[in-house]
LOZA-24777 format. One line per 8 residues: for each residue x, y, z of N, C-alpha, C. Coordinates in pm, 1 decimal. Example, Ala and Ser with C-alpha at 12.3 -4.5 7.8 and 13.67 -1.06 7.14 Angstrom:
LOZA-24777
1319.0,-569.0,780.0,1230.0,-450.0,780.0,1320.0,-330.0,780.0  1285.0,-225.0,708.0,1367.0,-106.0,714.0,1290.0,3.0,787.0 $
end
This chain:
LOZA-24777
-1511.2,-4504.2,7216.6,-1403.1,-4411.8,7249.6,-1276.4,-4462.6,7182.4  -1236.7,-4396.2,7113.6,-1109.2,-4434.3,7079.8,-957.5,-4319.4,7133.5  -851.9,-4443.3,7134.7,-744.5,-4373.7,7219.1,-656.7,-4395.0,7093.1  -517.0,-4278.3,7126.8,-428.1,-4287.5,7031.4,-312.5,-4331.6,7090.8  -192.9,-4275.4,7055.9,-26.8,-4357.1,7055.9,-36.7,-4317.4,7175.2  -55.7,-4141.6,7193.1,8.1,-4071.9,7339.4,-70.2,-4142.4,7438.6  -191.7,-4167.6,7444.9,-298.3,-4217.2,7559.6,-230.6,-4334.6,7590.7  -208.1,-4405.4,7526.4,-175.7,-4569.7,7554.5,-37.3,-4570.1,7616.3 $
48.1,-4426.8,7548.3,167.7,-4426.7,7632.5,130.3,-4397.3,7792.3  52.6,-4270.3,7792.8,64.1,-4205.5,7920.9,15.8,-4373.9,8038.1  -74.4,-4449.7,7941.2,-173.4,-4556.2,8043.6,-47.6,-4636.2,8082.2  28.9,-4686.1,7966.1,149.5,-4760.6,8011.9,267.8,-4742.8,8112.1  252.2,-4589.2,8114.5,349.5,-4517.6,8206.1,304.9,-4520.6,8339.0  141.7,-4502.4,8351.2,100.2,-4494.8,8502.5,115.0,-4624.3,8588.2  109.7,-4728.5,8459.0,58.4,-4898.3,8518.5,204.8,-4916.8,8522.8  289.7,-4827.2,8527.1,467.7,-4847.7,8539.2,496.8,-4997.4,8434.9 $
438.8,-4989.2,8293.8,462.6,-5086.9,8178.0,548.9,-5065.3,8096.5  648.9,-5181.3,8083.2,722.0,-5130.6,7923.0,654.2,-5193.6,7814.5  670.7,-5109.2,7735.8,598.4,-5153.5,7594.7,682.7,-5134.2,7522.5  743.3,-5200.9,7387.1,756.5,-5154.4,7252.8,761.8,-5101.4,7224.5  755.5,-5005.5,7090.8,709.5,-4900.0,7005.1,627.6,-5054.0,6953.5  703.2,-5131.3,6859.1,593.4,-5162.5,6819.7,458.2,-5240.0,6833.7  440.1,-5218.3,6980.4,305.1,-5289.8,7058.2,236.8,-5192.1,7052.5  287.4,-5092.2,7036.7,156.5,-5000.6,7069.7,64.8,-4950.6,7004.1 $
39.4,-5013.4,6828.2,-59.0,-5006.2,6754.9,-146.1,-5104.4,6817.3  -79.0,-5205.6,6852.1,-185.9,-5317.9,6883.6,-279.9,-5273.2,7042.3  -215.1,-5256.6,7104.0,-241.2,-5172.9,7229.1,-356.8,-5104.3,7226.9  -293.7,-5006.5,7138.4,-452.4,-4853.0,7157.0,-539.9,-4968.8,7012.8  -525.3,-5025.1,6936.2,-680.4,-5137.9,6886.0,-742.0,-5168.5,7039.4  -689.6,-5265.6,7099.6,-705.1,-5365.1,7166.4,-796.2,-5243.2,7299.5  -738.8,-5169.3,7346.1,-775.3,-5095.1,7436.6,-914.9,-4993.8,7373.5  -925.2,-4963.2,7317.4,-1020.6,-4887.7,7220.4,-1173.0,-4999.6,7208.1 $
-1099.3,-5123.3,7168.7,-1238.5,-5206.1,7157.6,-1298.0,-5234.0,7268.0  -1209.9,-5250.9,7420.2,-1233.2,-5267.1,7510.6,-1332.9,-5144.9,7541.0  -1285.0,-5039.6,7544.6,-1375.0,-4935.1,7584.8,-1486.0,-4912.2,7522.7  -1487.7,-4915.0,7416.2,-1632.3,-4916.0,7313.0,-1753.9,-5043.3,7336.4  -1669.0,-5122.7,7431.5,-1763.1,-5284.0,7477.1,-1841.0,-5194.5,7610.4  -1740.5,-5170.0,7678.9,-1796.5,-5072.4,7776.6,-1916.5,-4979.6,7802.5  -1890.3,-4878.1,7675.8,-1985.5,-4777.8,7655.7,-2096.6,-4826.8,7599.7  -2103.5,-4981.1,7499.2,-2233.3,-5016.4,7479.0,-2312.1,-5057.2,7563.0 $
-2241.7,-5123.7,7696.0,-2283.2,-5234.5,7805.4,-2362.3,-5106.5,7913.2  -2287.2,-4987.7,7874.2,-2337.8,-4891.3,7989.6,-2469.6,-4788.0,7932.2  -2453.7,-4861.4,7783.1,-2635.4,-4763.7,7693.8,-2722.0,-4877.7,7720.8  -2717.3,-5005.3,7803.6,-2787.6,-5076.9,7791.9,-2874.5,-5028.0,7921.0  -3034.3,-5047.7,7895.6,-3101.1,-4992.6,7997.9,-3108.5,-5145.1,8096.1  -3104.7,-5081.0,8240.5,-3134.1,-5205.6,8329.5,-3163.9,-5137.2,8419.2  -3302.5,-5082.2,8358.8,-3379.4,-5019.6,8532.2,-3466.5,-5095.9,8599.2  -3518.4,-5229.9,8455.4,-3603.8,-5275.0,8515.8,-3510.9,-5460.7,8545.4 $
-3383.5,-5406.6,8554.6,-3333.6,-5523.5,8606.8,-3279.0,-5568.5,8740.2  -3330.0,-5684.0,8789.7,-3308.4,-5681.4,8968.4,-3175.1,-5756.2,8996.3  -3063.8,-5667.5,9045.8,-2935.3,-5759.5,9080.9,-2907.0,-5885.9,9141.5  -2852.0,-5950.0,9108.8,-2843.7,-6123.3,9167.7,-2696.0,-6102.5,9173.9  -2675.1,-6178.0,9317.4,-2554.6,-6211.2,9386.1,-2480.6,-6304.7,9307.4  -2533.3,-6391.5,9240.2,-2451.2,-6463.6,9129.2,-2544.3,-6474.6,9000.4  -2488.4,-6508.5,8896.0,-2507.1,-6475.6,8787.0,-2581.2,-6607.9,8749.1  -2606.1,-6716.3,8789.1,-2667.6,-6855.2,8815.5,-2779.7,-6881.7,8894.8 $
-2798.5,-6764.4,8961.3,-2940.8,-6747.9,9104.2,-2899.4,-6858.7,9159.8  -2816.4,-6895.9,9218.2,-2747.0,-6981.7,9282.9,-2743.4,-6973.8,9423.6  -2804.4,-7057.2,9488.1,-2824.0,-7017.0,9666.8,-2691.4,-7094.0,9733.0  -2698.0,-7073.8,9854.5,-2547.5,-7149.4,9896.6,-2665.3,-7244.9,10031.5  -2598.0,-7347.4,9994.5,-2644.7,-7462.7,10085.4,-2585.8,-7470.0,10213.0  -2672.5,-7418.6,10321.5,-2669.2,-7433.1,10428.4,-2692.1,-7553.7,10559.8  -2576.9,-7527.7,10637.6,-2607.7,-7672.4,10723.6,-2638.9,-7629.6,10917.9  -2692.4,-7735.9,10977.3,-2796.8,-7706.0,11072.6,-2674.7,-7651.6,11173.0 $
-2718.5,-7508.4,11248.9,-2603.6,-7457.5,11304.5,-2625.7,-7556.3,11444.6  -2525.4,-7636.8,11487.7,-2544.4,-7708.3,11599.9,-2407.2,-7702.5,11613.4  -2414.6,-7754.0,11738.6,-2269.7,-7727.7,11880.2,-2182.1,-7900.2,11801.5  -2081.6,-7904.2,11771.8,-2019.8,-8040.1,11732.8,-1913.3,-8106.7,11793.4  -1854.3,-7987.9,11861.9,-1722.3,-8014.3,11958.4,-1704.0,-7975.1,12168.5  -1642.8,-8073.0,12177.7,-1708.2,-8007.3,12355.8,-1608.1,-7906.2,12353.7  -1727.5,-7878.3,12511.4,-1600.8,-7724.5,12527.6,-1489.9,-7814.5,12606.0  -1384.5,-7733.8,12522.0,-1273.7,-7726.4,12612.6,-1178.9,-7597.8,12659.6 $
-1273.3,-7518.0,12706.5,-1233.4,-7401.0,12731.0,-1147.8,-7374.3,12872.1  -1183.1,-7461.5,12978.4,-1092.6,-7467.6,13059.6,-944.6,-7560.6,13039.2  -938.7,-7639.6,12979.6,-809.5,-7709.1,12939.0,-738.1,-7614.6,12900.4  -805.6,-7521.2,12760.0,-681.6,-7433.9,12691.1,-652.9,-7338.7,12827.5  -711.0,-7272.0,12928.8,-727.8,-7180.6,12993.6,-595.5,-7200.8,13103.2  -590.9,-7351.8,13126.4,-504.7,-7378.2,13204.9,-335.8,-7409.6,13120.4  -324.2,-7422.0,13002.6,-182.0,-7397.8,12956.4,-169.6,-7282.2,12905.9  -262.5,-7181.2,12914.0,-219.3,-7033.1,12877.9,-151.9,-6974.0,12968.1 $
-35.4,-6901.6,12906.4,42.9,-6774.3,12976.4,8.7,-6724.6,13086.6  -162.1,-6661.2,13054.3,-212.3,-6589.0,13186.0,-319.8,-6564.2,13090.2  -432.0,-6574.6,13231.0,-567.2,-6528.5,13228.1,-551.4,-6490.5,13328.1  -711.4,-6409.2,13326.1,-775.5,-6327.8,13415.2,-949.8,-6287.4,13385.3  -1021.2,-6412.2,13506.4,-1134.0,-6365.5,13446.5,-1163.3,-6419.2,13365.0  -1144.2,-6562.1,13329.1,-1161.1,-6656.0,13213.9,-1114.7,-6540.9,13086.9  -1049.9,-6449.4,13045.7,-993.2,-6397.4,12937.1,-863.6,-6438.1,12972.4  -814.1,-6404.6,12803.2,-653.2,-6459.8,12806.7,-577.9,-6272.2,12798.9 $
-487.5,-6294.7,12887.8,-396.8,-6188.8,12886.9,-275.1,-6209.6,12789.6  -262.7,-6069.8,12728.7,-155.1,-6050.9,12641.0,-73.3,-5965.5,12656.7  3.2,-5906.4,12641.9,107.4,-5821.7,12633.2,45.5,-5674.2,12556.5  77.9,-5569.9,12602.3,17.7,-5433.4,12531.2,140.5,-5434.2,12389.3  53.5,-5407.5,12293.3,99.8,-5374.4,12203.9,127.3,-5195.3,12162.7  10.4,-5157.7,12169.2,-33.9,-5056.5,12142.3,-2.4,-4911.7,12288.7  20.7,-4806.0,12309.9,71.3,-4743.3,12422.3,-53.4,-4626.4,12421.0 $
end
């Protein structure tokens, strides 16, 4: 796909950009090749390709879910503002 002066203006205008006059040969090149990378990447067939979460098949190392800290749920309970019902009361925000 190739773009001209006006396209690259109107793109610069939406992305609220100042440009040059004279950037903007380089611009609509630069933007043009970009898009033509695009349109090849999108003739490429990948039906028979299966998506991976990272590009490395890279798993994330997991650790043993176990309890590590005591409760101290009544300590905080007792310097709070106000509970009720072992919940903490707050103030309405919302009406």
């Amino acid at each position: 796909m190739s773009l001209d002066r006006s396209d690259v203006e109107k793109i610069a205008h939406l992305a609220r950009l100042a440009i040059s006059e004279e950037d903007i040969p380089g611009y609509t090149h630069n933007l043009s090749n970009i898009l033509d990378l695009v349109a090849q990447m999108d003739a490429v067939d990948t039906s028979g390709v299966e998506p991976m979460a990272h590009p490395l098949d890279a798993t994330q190392r997991l650790r043993a879910d176990e309890v590590s800290e005591t409760n101290q749920r009544e300590a905080f309970q007792k310097i709070a503002p106000a509970t009720e019902a072992s919940l903490y009361l707050v103030p309405q925000v919302i009406e």
